[in-house]
Structure formats: C-alpha cells, structure tokens
C-alpha positions in Angstrom: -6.7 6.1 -9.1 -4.7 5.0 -6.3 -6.2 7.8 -3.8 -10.1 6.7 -5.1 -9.9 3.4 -3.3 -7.5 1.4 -1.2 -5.7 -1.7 -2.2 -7.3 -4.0 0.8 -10.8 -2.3 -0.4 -10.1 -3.3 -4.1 -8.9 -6.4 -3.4 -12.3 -7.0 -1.5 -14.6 -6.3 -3.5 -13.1 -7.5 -6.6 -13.1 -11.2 -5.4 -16.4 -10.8 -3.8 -17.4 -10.2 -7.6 -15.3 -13.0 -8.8 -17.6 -15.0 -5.9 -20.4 -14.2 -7.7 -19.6 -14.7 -11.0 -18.7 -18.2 -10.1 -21.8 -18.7 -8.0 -23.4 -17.4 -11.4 -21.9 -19.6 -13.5 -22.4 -22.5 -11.7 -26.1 -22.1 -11.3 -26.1 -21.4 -15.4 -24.6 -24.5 -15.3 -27.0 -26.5 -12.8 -29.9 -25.2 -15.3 -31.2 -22.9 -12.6 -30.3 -19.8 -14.2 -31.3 -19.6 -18.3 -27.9 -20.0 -20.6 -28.8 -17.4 -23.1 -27.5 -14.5 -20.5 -23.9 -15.9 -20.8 -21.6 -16.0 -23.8 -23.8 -13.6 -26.1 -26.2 -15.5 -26.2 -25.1 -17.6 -28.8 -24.6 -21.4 -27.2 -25.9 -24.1 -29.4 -26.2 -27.0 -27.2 -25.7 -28.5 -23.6 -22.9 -29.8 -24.2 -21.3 -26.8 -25.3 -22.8 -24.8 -22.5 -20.8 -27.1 -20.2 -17.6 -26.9 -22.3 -17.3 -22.9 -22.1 -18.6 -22.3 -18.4 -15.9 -25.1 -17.3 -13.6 -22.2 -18.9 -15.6 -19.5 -17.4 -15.0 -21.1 -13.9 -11.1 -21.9 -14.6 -10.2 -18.5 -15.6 -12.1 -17.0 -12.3 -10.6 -19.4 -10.2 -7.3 -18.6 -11.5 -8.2 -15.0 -11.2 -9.1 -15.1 -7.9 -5.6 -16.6 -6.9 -3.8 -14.3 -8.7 -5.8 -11.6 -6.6 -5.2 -13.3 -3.7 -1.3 -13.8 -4.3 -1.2 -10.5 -5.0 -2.8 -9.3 -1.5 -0.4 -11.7 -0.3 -2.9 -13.7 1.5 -1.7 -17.1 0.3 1.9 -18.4 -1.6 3.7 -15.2 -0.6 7.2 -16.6 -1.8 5.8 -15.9 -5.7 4.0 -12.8 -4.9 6.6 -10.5 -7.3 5.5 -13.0 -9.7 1.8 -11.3 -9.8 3.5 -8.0 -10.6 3.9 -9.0 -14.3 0.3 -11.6 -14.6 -1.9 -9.0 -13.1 -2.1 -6.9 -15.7 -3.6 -9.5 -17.9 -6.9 -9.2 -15.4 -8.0 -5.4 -16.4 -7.1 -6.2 -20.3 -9.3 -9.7 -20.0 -12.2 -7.6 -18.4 -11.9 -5.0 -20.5 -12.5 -7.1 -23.9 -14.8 -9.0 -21.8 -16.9 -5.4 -21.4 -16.4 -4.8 -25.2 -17.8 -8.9 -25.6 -20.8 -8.0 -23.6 -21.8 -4.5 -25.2 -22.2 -6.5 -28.2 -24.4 -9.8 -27.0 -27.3 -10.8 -28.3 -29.6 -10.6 -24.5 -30.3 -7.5 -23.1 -29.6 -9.0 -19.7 -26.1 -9.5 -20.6 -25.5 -5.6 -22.6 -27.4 -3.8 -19.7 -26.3 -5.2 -16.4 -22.9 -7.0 -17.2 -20.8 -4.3 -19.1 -21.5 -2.0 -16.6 -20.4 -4.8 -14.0 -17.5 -5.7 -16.3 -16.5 -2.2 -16.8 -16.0 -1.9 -13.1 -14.6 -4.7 -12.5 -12.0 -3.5 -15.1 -11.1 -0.4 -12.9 -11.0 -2.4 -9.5 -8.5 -5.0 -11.4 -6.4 -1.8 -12.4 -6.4 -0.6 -8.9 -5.1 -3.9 -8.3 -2.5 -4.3 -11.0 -1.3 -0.5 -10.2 -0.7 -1.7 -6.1 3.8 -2.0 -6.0 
C-alpha cells in the first residue's frame, strides 16, 4: 500500500477531506444543507441535530490533529504518541462506511461510503507511515 501513494500525499488529501466534512457539517448545521443526508437519516429534532454534529465536528477536529501530529507538522514532542491513536482513524471510518451503506437517504449510501471507504484506505496509509 505503501508504494500506491506517499505519506505527504495521504496526509494531504486526507485532511483536505476532513476540511470538507467539517465545512459539511457546519453548513448542515447552519440549515443550508438538509439534515436528513447525515446520521442515516434518522434525526428527530433540531435540537438533536445540533447535539450529534457538535460530535461530528469534535471527532474531525481531533482527527485532523492526530493527522497532523502524525505528519509532524505541529506538537512534534508527542508524535510517537500517534503511532498507537492512529489506528483508531481507519477502524472509525471503516464502521462509519458500514453506518452509511445502511442509511435511510440515498445521498448518504451512494456518495458517502464510497467517500468513507476511501477515506478508510488514505487513514491506513497513514496509520502504516513508521
């Protein structure tokens, strides 16, 4: 996997993603963007919709930090630290990828398992970097 794409390239394009995603969320949040496409589909009210995109938005922050330790662009004294966390990221994208397959809007089976299925082999790349 390692000889399919470089590290730096991973890296890139997996927190570009993780950009997006939080851009997403965000506008899902703002209203702009409809909430059935997130969670399956299966949000009751707004005040729940704003309780599990808060989440949404912690755990790709804190994704995107672990990334970026791990590329040793910021807190480079805990980077062996990463070695062990990082390989949470491909296992939480790949349940996320089963989650989606099996939501209620279209949107959210045809365009974000694929997207999340990706995204699982980038964050492997990542996790399999020494």
């Amino acid at each position: 996997m390692k000889k399919w794409i470089s590290f730096k390239l991973s890296v890139q394009i997996f927190l570009g993603f993780i950009f997006l995603a939080i851009l997403f969320h965000l506008l899902v949040m703002a209203g702009i963007i409809a909430p059935d496409v997130v969670w399956g589909g299966r949000i009751q009210s707004p005040h729940e919709l704003i309780k599990m995109e808060s989440i949404s938005l912690i755990i790709l922050v804190f994704i995107a930090l672990i990334i970026a330790i791990k590329a040793r662009w910021i807190f480079f004294k805990i980077a062996k630290l990463t070695d062990y966390v990082i390989w949470l990221i491909p296992l939480l994208f790949f349940l996320n990828t089963l989650g989606n397959s099996q939501a209620l809007n279209p949107m959210e089976r045809f365009i974000f398992t694929p997207i999340t299925l990706v995204l699982t082999l980038i964050s492997l790349r990542i996790a399999l970097e020494k």
